[in-house]
Backbone as CSV, one residue per row, in Angstrom:
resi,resn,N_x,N_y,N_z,CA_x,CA_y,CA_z,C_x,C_y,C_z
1,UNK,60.889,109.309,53.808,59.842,108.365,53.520,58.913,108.324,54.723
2,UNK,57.539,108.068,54.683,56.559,108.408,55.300,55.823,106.547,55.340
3,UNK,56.275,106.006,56.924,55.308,104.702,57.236,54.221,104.884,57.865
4,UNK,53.080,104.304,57.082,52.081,104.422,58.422,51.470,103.197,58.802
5,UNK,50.571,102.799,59.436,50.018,101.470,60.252,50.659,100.411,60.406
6,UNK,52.432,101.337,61.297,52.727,100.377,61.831,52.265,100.094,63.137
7,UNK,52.327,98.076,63.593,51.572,97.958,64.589,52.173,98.586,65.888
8,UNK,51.197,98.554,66.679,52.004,99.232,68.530,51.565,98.178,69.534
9,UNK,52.773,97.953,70.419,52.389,97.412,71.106,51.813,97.893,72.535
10,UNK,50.526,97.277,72.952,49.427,97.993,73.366,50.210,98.803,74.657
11,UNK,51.054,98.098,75.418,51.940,98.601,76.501,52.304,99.600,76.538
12,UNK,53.087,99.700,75.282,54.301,100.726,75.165,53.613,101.993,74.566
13,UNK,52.593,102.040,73.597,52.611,102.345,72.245,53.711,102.385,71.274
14,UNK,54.486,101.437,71.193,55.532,102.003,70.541,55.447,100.558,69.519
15,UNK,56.054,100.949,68.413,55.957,99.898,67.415,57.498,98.718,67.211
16,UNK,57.516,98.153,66.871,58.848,97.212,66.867,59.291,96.656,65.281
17,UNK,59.827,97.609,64.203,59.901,97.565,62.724,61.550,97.642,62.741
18,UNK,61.466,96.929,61.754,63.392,96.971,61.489,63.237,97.701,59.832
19,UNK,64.241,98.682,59.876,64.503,99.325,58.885,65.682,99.204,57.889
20,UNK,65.576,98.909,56.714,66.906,98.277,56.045,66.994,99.428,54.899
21,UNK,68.467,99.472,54.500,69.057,100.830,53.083,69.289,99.993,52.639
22,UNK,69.313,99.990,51.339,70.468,99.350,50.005,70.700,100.020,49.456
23,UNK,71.583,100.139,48.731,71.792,101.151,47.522,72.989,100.167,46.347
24,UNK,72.508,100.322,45.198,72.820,99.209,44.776,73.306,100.158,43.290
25,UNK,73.834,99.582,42.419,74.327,99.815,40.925,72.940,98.960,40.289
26,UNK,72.284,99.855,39.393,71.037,98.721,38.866,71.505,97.255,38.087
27,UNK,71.050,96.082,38.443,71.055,95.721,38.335,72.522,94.712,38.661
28,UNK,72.946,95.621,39.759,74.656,94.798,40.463,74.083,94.616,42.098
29,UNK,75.265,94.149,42.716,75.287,94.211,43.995,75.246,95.469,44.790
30,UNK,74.489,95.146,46.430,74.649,96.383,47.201,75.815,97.084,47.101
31,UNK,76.392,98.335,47.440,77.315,99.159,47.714,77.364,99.888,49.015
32,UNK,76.063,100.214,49.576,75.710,100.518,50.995,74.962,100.059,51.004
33,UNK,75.038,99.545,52.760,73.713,98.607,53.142,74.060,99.137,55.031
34,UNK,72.142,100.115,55.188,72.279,100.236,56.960,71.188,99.417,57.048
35,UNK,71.110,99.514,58.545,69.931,98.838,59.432,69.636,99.749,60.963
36,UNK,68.628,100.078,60.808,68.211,100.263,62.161,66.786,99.584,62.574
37,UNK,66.363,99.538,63.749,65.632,99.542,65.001,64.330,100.837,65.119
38,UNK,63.349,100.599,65.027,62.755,101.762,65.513,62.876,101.633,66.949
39,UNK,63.479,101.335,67.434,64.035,101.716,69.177,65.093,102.658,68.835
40,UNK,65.992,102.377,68.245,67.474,103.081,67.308,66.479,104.431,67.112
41,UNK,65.290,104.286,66.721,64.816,105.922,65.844,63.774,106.810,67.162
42,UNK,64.018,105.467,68.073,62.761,106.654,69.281,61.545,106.321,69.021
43,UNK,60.707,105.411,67.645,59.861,105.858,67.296,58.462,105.643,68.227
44,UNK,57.582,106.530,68.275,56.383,105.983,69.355,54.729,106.167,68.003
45,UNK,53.662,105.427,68.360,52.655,105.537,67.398,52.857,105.148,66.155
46,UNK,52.285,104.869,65.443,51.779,103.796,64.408,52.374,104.542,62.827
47,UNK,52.860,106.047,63.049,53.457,106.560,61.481,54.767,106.995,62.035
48,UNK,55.389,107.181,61.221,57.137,107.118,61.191,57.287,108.194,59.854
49,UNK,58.382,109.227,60.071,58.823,109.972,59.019,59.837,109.171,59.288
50,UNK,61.112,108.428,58.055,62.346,108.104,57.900,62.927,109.151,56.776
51,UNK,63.951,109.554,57.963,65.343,110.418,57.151,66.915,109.732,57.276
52,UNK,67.443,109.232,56.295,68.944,108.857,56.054,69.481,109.496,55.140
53,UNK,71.175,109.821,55.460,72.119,110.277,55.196,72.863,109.128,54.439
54,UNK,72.868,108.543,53.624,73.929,107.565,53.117,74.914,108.132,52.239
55,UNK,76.265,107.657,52.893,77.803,108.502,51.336,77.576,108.174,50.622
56,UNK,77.633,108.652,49.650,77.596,108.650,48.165,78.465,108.925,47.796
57,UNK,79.522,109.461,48.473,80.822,110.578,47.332,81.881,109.965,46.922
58,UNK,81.824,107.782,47.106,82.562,107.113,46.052,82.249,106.603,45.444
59,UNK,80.342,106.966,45.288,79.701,106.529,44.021,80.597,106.965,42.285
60,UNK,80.639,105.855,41.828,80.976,106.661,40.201,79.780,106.549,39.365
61,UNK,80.045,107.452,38.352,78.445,107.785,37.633,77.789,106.547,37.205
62,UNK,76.785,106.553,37.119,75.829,105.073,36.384,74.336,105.377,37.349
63,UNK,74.030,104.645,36.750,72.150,104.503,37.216,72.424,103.702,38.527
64,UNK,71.734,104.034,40.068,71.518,103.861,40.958,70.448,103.007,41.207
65,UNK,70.131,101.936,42.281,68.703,102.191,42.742,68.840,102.098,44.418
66,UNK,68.072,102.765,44.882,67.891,102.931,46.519,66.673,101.943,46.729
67,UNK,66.675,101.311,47.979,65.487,100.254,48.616,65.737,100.775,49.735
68,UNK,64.601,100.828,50.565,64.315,100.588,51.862,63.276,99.537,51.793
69,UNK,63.364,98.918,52.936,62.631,97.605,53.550,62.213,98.653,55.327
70,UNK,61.135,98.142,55.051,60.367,97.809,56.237,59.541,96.877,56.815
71,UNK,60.202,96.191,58.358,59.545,95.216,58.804,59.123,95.499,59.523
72,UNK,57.486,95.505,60.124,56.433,95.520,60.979,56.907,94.085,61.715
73,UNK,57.389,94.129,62.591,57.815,92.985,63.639,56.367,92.190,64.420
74,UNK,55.576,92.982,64.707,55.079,93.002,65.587,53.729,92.067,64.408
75,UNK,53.309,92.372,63.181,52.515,92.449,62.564,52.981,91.193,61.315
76,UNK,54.363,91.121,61.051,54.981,90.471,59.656,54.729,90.827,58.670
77,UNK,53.976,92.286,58.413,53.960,92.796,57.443,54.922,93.873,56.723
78,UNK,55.516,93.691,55.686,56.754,94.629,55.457,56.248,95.350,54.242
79,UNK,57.318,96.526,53.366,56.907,97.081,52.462,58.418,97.505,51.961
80,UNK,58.748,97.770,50.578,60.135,97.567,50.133,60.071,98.878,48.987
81,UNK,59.264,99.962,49.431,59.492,100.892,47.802,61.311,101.313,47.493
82,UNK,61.362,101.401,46.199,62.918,101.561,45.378,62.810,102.579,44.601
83,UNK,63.939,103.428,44.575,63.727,104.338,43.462,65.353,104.564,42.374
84,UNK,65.233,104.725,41.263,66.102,104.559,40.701,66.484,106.189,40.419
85,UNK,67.678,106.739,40.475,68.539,107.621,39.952,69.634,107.520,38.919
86,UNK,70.478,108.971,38.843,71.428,108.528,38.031,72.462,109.625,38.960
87,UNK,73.923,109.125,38.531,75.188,110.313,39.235,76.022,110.284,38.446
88,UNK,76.069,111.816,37.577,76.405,111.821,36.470,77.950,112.250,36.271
């Protein structure tokens, strides 16, 4: 996933966003849930490529949905796209 205009702080250039996974059964509770830090990711300047690895391999089949959350700390502006699958 691809963030961009997140804010920087003028010092550092570096931005201060907290990054959240869910992965959920549609319409059930989480099943995995990470969090990182863009300090955790290194990140410097205002766009961010995010890559995660989450297990899956005690998923049982059914329709999925994945969320990420992003919080612009610095700004309070966040953004939450979801995408739904299936594991058949």
């Amino acid at each position: 996933m691809q963030v961009y205009n997140l804010t920087t702080d003028q010092k550092t250039n570096r931005p201060s966003a907290r990054i959240q996974y869910a992965l959920s059964p549609v319409g059930g509770a989480s099943v995995i849930q990470n969090s990182q830090s863009s300090a955790d990711l290194g990140l410097t300047g205002d766009q961010a490529t995010l890559q995660k690895t989450l297990p899956a391999g005690d998923l049982k089949p059914g329709t999925y949905e994945l969320r990420i959350r992003v919080d612009d700390l610095l700004s309070g502006q966040s953004v939450e796209p979801s995408q739904t699958f299936v594991i058949d």
